[in-house]
ROVO-95309 format. One record per residue (C-alpha): residue number from 1; y, z, x. Coordinates in nm, 2 decimals, always signed. Example, Ala and Ser with C-alpha at 12.3 -4.5 7.8 and 13.67 -1.06 7.14 Angstrom:
voke, c2, c3, c1
1, -0.45, +0.78, +1.23;
2, -0.11, +0.71, +1.37;
REM end
This chain:
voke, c2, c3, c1
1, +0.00, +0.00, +0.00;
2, +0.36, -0.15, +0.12;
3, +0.68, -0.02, +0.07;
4, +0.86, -0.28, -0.11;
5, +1.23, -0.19, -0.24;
6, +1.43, -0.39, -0.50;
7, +1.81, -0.38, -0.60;
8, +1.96, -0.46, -0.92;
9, +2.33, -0.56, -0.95;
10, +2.51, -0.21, -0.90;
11, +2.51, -0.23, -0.56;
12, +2.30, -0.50, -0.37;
13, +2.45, -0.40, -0.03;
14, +2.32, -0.05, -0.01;
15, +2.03, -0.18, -0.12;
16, +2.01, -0.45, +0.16;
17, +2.13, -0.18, +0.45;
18, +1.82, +0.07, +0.34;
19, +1.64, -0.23, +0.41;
20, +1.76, -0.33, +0.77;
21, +1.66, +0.04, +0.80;
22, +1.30, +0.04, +0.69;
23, +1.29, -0.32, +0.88;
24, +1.19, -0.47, +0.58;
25, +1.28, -0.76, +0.37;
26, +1.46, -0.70, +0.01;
27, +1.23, -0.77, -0.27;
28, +1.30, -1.11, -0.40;
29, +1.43, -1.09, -0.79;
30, +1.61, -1.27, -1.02;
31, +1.90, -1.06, -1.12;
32, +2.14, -1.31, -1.30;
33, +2.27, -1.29, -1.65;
34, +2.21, -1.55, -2.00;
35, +2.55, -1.68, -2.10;
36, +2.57, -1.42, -2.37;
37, +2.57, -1.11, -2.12;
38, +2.17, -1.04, -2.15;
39, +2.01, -0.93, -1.84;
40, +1.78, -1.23, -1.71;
41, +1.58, -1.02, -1.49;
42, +1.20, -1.15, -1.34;
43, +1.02, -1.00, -1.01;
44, +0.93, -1.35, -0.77;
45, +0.67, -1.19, -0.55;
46, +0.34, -1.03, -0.63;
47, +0.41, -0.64, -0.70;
48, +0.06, -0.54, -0.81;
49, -0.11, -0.21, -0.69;
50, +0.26, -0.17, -0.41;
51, +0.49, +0.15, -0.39;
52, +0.80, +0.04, -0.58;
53, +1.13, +0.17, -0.51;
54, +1.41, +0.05, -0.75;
55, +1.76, +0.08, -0.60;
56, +2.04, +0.12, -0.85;
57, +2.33, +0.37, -0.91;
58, +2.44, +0.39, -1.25;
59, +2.81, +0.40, -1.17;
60, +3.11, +0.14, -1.34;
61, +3.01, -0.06, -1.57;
62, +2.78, +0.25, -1.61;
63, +2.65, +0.08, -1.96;
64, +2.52, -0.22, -1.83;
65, +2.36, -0.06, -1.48;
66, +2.15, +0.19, -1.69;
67, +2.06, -0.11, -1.90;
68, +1.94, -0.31, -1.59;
69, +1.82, -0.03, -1.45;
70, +1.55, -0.02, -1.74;
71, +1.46, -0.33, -1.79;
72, +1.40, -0.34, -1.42;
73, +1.17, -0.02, -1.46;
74, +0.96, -0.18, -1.76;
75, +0.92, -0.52, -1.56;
76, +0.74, -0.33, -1.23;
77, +0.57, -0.11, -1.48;
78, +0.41, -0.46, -1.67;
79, +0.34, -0.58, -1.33;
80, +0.07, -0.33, -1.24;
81, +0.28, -0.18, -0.95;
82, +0.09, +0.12, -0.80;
83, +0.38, +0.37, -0.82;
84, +0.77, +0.28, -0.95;
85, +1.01, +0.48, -0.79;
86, +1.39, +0.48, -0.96;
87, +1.65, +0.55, -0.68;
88, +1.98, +0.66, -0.84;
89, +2.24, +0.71, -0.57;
90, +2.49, +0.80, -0.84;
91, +2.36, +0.94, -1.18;
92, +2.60, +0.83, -1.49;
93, +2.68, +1.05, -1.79;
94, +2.57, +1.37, -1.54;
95, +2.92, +1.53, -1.69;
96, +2.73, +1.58, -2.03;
97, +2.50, +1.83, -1.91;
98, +2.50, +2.11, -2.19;
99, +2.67, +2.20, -2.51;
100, +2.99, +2.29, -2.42;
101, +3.16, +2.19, -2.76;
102, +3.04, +2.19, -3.10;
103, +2.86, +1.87, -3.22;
104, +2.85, +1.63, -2.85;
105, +2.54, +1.51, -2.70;
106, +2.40, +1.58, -2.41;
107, +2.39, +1.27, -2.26;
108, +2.20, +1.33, -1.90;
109, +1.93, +1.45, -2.05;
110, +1.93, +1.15, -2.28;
111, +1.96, +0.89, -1.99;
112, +1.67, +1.09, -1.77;
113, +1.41, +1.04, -2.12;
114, +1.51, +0.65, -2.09;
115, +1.45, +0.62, -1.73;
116, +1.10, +0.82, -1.81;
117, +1.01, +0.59, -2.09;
118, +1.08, +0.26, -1.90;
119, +0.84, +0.30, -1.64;
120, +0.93, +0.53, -1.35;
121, +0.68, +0.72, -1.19;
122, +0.91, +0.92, -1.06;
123, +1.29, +0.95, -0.92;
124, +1.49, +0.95, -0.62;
125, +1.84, +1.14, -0.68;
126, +2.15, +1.19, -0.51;
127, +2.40, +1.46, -0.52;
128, +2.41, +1.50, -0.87;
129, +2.68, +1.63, -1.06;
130, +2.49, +1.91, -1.19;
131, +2.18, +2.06, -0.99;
132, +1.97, +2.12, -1.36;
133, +2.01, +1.77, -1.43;
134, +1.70, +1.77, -1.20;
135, +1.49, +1.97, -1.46;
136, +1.60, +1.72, -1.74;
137, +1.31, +1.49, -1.61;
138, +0.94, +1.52, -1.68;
139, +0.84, +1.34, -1.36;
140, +0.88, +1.43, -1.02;
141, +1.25, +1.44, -0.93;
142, +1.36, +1.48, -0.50;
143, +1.74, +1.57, -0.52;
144, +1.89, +1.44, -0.20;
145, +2.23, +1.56, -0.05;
146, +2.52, +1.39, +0.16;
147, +2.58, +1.73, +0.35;
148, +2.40, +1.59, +0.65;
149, +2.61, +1.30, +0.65;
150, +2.90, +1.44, +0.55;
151, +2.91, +1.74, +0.73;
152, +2.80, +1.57, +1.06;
153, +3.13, +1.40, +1.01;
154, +3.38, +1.68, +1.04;
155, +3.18, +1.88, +1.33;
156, +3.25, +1.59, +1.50;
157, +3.65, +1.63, +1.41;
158, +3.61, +1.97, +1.55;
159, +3.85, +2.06, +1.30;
160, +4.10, +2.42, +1.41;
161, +4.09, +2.68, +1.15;
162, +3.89, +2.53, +0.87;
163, +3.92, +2.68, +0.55;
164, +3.63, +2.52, +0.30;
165, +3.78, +2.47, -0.06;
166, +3.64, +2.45, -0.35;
167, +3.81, +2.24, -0.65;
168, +3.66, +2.47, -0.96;
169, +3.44, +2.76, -0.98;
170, +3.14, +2.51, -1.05;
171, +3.18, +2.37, -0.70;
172, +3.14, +2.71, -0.51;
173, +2.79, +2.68, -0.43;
174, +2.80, +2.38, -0.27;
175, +3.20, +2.44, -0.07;
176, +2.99, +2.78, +0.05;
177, +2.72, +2.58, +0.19;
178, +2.95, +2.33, +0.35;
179, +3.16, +2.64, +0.51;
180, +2.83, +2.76, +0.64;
181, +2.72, +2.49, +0.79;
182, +3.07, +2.44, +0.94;
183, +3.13, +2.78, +1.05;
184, +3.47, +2.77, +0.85;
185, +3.61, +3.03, +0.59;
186, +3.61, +2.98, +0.18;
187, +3.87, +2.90, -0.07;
188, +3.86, +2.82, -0.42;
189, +4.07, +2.67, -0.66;
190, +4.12, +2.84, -1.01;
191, +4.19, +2.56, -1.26;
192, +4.18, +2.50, -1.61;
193, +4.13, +2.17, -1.80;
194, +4.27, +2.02, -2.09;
195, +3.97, +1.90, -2.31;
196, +4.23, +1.74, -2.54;
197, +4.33, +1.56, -2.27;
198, +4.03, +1.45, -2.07;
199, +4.07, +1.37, -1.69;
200, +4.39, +1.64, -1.75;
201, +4.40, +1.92, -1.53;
202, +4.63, +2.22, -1.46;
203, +4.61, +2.43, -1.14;
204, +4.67, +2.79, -1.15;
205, +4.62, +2.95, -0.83;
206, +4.42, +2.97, -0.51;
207, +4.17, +3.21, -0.42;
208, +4.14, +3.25, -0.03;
209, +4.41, +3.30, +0.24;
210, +4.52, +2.86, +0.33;
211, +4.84, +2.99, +0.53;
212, +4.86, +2.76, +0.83;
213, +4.49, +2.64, +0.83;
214, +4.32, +2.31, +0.82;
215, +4.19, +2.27, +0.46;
216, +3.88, +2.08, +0.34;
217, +3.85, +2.03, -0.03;
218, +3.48, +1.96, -0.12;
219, +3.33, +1.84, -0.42;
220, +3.10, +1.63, -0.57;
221, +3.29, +1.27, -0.70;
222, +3.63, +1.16, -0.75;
223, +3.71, +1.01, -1.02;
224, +4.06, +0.94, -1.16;
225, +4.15, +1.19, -0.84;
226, +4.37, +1.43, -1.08;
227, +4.16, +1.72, -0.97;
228, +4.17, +1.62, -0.60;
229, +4.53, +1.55, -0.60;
230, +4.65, +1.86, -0.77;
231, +4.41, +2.08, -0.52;
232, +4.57, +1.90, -0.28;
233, +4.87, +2.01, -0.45;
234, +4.86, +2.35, -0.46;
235, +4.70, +2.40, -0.10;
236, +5.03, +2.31, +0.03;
237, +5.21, +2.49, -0.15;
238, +5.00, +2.76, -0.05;
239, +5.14, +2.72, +0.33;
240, +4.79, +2.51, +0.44;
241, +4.86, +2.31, +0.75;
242, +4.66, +2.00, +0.67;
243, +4.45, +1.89, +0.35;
244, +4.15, +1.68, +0.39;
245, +3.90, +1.57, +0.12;
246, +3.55, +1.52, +0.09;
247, +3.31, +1.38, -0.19;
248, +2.97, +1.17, -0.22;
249, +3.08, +0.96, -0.51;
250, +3.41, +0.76, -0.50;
251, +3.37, +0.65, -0.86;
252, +3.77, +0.61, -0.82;
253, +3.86, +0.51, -1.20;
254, +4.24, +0.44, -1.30;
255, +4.51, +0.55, -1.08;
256, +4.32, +0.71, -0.83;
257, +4.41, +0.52, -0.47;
258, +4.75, +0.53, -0.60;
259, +4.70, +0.93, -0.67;
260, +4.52, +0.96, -0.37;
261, +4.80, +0.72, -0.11;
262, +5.09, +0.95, -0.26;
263, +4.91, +1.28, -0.21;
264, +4.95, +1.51, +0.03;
265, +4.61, +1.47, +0.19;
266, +4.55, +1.36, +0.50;
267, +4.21, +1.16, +0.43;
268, +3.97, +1.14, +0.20;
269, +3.58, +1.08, +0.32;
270, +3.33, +0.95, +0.08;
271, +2.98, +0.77, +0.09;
272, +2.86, +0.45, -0.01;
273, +2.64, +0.56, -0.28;
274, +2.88, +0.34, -0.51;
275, +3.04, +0.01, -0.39;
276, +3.36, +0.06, -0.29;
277, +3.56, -0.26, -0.29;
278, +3.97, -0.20, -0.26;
279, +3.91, +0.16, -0.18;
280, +3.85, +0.03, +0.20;
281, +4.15, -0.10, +0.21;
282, +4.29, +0.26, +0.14;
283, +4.41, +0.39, +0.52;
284, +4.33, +0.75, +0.36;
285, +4.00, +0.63, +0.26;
286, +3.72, +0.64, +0.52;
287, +3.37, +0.55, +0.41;
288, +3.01, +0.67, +0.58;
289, +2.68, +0.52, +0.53;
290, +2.39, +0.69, +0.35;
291, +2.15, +0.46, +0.34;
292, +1.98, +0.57, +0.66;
293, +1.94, +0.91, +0.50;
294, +1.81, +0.71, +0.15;
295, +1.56, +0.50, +0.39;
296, +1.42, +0.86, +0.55;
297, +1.38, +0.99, +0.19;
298, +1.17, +0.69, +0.03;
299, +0.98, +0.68, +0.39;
300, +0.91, +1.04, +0.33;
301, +0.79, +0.96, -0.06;
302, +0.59, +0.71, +0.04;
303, +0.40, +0.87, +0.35;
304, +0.41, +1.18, +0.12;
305, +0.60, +1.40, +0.32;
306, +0.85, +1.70, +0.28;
307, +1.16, +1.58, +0.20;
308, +1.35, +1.91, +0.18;
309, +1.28, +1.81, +0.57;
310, +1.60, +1.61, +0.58;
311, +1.84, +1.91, +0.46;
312, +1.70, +2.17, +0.66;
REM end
């Protein structure tokens, strides 16, 4: 049994550089579209009785990805592939992980039975936006982190009196690991948000002496930046010396390079687990590679090895 990996359309060139990795071809597919919008979607090579590894984020258009995403799933599983493997470097509708309001869904847990009923054997995830979202499957889940990658990043800065931040009490856990790892002290921002209002937030305070340190905001994904920028925001105004910014997913919806150029942060580091387009173009953008660290992860599914190997 091979490893063979496939891409849909979310993003072909992370696909393509886990490949140069794993020194093996892409797996050939047709991925194009009927004049109407329908995915036209057919495996060209012979997939029986191989290990399967489907590579698709379900970021913007996050609709249509999912969509490919299981029609991929239920063509491998009606091909006889040995084992189908779904690998979601950016997990859509995670934000919707519990009843927070009377009458909404709960959406992750919606998406992770689809993915489950199209076919995959089992799952490949990627700093998700909530950890439980993991539980939500009934197959084998591995929940992979950017820390390595990240954090390798700024010990190479050598950074002079980091201060970790987080952006909201839900991001504490992972800032605390990050200031561990880093040997730096931890902040956190006190927000609230405007549910009225969505992607509306107002900062209240900072928890954590910033005074003449170098500041590093961590958090999961940006988005429209609001949060980031506002943290960013009130850092200064807290006397810190220097802001920088850290997240796996640059979703970057809206206004957010415009948010992000005008801010008062220095740079903003993110991953490739979504394709970034104009965003490289931002000088206080800077991009690292994860698909090394997603090529070690399906070599270690495959060989059935540890995997918490890669975090440790």
């Amino acid at each position: 049994m091979r490893i063979k990996v496939f891409s849909g359309n979310a993003n072909r060139p992370l696909a393509e550089e886990i490949c140069e990795h794993l020194n093996i071809e892409i797996g050939k597919a047709n991925t194009t579209r009927f004049s109407d919008g329908e995915f036209n979607f057919q495996i060209l090579e012979n997939v029986r009785g191989e290990d399967c590894f489907i590579v698709q984020p379900t970021c913007p258009p996050v609709d249509s990805n999912i969509l490919e995403l299981l029609i991929m799933l239920d063509a491998f599983r009606r091909s006889s592939a040995k084992r189908i493997t779904a690998v979601i470097p950016y997990y859509g509708y995670a934000r919707k992980d519990r009843k927070d309001r009377p009458r909404v869904p709960i959406s992750s847990k919606l998406v992770a039975n689809l993915i489950t009923t199209a076919g995959a054997d089992r799952v490949l995830l990627f700093d998700l936006h909530a950890g439980q979202i993991q539980g939500f499957f009934d197959i084998p889940a591995d929940h992979l982190y950017a820390a390595p990658v990240l954090v390798g990043h700024f010990q190479s800065l050598q950074l002079p009196n980091l201060t970790v931040v987080a952006p909201d009490a839900g991001g504490v856990e992972r800032a605390r690991a990050y200031a561990k790892r880093l040997g730096a002290e931890l902040a956190i921002i006190d927000k609230r948000r405007d549910y009225d209002r969505l992607g509306e937030v107002e900062v209240l305070h900072v928890v954590g002496d910033v005074e003449n340190r170098t500041t590093l905001i961590v958090d999961d994904m940006v988005d429209t930046a609001g949060t980031l920028v506002k943290a960013g925001e009130a850092l200064k105004r807290n006397g810190a010396e220097t802001v920088y910014a850290t997240a796996t997913h640059a979703v970057l919806s809206g206004p957010a390079i415009e948010r992000i150029e005008a801010s008062p942060i220095k740079e903003v580091v993110v991953t490739n687990s979504i394709p970034l387009k104009e965003a490289c173009g931002s000088e206080k953008i800077r991009c690292l590679s994860v698909a090394g660290l997603l090529a070690e992860a399906i070599v270690s599914v495959h060989d059935e090895t540890s995997v918490s190997r890669l975090f440790i």
